[in-house]
C-alpha positions as CSV (number, residue, x, y, z in Angstrom):
1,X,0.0,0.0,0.0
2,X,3.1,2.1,1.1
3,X,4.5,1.6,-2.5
4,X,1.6,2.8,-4.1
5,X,0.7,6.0,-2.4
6,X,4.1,7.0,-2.7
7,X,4.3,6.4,-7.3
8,X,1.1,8.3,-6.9
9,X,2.2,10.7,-4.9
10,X,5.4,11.5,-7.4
11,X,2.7,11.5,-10.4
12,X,1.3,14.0,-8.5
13,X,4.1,16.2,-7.8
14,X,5.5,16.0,-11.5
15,X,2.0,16.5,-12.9
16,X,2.2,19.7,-11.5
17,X,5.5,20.9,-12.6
18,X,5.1,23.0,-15.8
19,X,5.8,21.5,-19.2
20,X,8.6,24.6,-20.0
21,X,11.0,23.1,-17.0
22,X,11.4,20.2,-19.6
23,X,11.3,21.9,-22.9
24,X,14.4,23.2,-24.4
25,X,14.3,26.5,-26.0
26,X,16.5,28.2,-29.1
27,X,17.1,30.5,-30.3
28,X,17.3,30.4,-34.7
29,X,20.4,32.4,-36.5
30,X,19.7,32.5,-40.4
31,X,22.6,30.7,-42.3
32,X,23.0,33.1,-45.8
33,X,25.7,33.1,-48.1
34,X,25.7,36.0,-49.8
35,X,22.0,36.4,-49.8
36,X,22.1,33.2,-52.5
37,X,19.6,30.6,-51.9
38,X,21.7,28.2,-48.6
39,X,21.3,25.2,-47.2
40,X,23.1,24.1,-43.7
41,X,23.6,20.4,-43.5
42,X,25.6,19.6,-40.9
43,X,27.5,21.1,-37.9
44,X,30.7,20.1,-35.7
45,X,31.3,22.6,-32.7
46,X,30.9,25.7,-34.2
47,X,31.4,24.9,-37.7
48,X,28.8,24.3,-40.0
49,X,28.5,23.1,-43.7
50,X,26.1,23.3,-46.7
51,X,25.3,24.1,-50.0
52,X,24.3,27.6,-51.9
53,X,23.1,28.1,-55.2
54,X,24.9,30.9,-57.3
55,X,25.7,31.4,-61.1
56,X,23.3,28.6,-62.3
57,X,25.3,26.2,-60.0
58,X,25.8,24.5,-56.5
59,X,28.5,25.7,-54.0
60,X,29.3,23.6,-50.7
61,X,30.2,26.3,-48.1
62,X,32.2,26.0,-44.6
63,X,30.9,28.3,-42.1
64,X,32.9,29.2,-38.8
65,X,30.4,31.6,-36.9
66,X,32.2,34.2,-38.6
67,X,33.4,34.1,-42.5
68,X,32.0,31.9,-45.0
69,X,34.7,29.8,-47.3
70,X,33.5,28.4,-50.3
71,X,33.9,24.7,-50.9
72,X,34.3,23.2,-54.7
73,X,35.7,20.5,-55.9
74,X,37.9,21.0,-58.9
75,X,36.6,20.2,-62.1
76,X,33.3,19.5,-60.8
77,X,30.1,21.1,-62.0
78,X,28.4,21.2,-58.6
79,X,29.3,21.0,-55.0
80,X,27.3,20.0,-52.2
81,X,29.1,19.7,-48.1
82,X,27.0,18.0,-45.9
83,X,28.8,16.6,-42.9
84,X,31.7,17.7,-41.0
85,X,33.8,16.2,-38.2
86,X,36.3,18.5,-36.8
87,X,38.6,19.7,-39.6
88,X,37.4,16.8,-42.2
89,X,34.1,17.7,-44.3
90,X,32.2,14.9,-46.3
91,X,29.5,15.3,-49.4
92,X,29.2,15.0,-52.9
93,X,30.2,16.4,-56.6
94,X,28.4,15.9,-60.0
95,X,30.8,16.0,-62.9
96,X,30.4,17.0,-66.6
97,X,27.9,14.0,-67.4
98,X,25.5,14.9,-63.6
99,X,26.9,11.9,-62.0
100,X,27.4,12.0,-58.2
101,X,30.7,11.4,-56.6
102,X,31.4,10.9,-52.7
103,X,34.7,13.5,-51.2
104,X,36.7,13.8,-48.4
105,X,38.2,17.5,-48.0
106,X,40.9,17.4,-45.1
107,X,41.2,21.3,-45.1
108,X,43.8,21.1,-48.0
109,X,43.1,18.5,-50.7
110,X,40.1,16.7,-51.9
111,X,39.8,12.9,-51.9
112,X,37.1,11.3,-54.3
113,X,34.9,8.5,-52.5
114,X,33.5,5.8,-54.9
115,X,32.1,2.9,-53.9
116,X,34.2,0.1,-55.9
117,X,31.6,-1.2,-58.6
118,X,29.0,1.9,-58.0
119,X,28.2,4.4,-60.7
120,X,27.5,6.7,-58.0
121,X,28.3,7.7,-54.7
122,X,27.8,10.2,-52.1
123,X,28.6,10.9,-48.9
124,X,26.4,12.3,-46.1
125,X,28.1,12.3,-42.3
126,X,31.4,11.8,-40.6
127,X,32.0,11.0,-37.1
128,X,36.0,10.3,-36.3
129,X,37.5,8.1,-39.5
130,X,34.2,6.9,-40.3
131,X,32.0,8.2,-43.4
132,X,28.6,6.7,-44.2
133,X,26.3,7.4,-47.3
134,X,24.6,5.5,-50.6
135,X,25.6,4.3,-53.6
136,X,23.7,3.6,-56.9
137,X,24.6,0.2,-58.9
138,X,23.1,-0.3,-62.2
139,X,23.3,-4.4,-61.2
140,X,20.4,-4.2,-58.6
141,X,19.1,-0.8,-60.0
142,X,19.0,0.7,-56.1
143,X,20.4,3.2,-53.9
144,X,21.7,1.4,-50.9
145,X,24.1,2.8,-47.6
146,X,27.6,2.5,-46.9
147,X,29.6,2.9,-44.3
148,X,33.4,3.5,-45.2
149,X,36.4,2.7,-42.6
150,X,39.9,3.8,-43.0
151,X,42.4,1.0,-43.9
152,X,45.4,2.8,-43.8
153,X,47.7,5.6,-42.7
154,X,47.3,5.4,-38.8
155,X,50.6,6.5,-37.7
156,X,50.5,10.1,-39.8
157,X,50.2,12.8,-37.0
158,X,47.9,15.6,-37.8
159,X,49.6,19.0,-38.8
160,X,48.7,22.3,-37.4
161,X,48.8,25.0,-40.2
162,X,47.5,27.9,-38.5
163,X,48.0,29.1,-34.8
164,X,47.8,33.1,-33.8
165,X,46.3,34.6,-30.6
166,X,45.4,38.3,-30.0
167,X,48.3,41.0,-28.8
168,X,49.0,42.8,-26.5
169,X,46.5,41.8,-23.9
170,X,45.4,43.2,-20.5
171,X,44.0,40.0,-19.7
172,X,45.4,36.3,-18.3
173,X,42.8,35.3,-21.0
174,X,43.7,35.8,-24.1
175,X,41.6,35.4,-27.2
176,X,42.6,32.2,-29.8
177,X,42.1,33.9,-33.4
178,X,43.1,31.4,-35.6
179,X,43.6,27.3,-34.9
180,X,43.6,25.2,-37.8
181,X,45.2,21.8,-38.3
182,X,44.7,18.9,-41.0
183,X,45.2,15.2,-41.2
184,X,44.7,12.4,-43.6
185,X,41.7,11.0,-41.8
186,X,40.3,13.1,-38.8
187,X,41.4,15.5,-36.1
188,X,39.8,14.3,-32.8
189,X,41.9,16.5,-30.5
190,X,43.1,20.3,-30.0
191,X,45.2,22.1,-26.9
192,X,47.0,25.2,-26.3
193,X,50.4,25.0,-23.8
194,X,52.8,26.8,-22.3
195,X,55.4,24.5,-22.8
196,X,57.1,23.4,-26.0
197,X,56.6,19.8,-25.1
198,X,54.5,17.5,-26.3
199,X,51.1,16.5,-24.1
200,X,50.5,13.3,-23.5
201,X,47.6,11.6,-26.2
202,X,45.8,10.8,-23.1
203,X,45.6,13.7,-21.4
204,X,42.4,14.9,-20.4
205,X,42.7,18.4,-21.2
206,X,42.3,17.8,-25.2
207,X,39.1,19.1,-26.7
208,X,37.1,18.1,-29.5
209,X,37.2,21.3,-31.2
210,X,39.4,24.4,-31.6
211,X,39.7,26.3,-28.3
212,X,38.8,30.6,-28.6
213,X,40.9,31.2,-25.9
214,X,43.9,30.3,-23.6
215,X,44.4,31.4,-19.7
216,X,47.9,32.0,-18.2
217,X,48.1,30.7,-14.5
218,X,47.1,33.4,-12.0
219,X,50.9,34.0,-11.2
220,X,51.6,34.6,-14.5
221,X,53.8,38.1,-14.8
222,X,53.6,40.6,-17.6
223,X,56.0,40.5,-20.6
224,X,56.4,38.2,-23.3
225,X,54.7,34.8,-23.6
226,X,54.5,32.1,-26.2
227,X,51.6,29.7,-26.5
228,X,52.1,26.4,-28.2
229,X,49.2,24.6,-30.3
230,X,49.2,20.6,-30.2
231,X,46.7,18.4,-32.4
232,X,46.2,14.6,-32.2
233,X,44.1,12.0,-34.3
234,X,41.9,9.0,-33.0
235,X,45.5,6.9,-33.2
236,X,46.8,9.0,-30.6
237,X,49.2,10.7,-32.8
238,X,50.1,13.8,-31.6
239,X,51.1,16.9,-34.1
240,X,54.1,19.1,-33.6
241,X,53.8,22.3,-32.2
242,X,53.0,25.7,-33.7
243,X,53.8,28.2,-31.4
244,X,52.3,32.1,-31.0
245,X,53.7,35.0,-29.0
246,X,51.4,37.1,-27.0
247,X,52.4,40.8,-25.3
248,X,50.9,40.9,-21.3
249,X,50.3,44.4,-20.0
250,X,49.1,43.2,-16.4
């Protein structure tokens, strides 16, 4: 009797509660490249992906919450981005004669995914080294899924390319303008030092996406400082350092 006066009384007391203390609200920011007609497909911290529609032709676009960079694949007649995991953005290309083609664009260079014996591919997400999409075969005359795995080139460390922080500063925070790093397969990892050696892979102060800013222990004195940026894949390889000097007026 005990047990059932006291379910009743909690279906009661969250009966009661108002439905907002559960519901998540958001706020919407338009995603508009260049006033040209955009779609946003996927997002990875603050980066998002998509395509536009300019000139009679598709555009995939990378968006970082501040500048848009414009994403085609050479050669191709049409570009569409639609998933992104942290540096590594996945989608799809038609050539001359329309037909769809999967790629993998590590930041620098595009990689063409096609699924062995398809006459088309394309790719939709990425999580870590794994892609999935679908694939057309004249043979069966459907579109079915894949899931693509890496099978090589686990023991390439990522590279950082770009590393800068805003100087002087007044602040033991300083602001992180630009972090960018590459790698054959995926970055899974990002960190900002003070010390020009190289963290441990399992440390637990890596994070999954590009850090906006870096704070000096509370001891810190003014004067000249340099900050060191460290990247590591999903193999535990971690990149060499790029380093950044930063002015403190304390």
């Amino acid at each position: 009797m005990k047990k059932v006066l006291i379910q009743a009384l909690i279906i009661l007391i969250l009966g009661s509660i108002p439905y907002s203390v559960y519901a998540v609200e958001y706020a919407f920011t338009p995603i508009d490249f260049s006033d040209a007609t955009t779609y946003a497909y996927g997002i990875s911290g603050r980066n998002i992906v998509g395509t536009y529609y300019e000139d009679a032709s598709n555009h995939g676009f990378l968006y970082n919450g501040k500048t848009y960079t414009t994403l085609d694949v050479p050669g191709a007649s049409g570009t569409y981005a639609y998933g992104i995991s942290g540096t590594n953005i996945v989608g799809y290309y038609e050539d001359s004669s329309n037909s769809m083609h999967g790629f993998l664009y590590n930041g620098k260079t595009y990689t063409t995914l096609d699924v062995p014996g398809a006459d088309q591919s394309a790719a939709f997400g990425i999580s870590g080294r794994n892609i999935v999409g679908e694939y057309y075969a004249d043979y069966d005359g459907t579109w079915n899924g894949f899931l693509a795995t890496p099978t090589s080139d686990t023991s390439t460390p990522p590279t950082v390319v770009e590393f800068s922080v805003s100087s002087p500063s007044t602040s033991l925070t300083v602001s992180i303008t630009t972090f960018t790093a590459i790698d054959s397969v995926a970055v899974t990892g990002y960190m900002v030092t003070t010390s020009a050696m190289a963290p441990s892979a399992k440390s637990t102060k890596w994070s999954a996406s590009p850090p906006t800013s870096f704070t000096f222990p509370s001891a810190t004195k003014s004067g000249t400082k340099t900050l060191y940026a460290w990247t590591k894949d999903a193999d535990g390889n971690v990149s060499k350092s790029l380093s950044a000097q930063v002015i403190l007026n304390l």
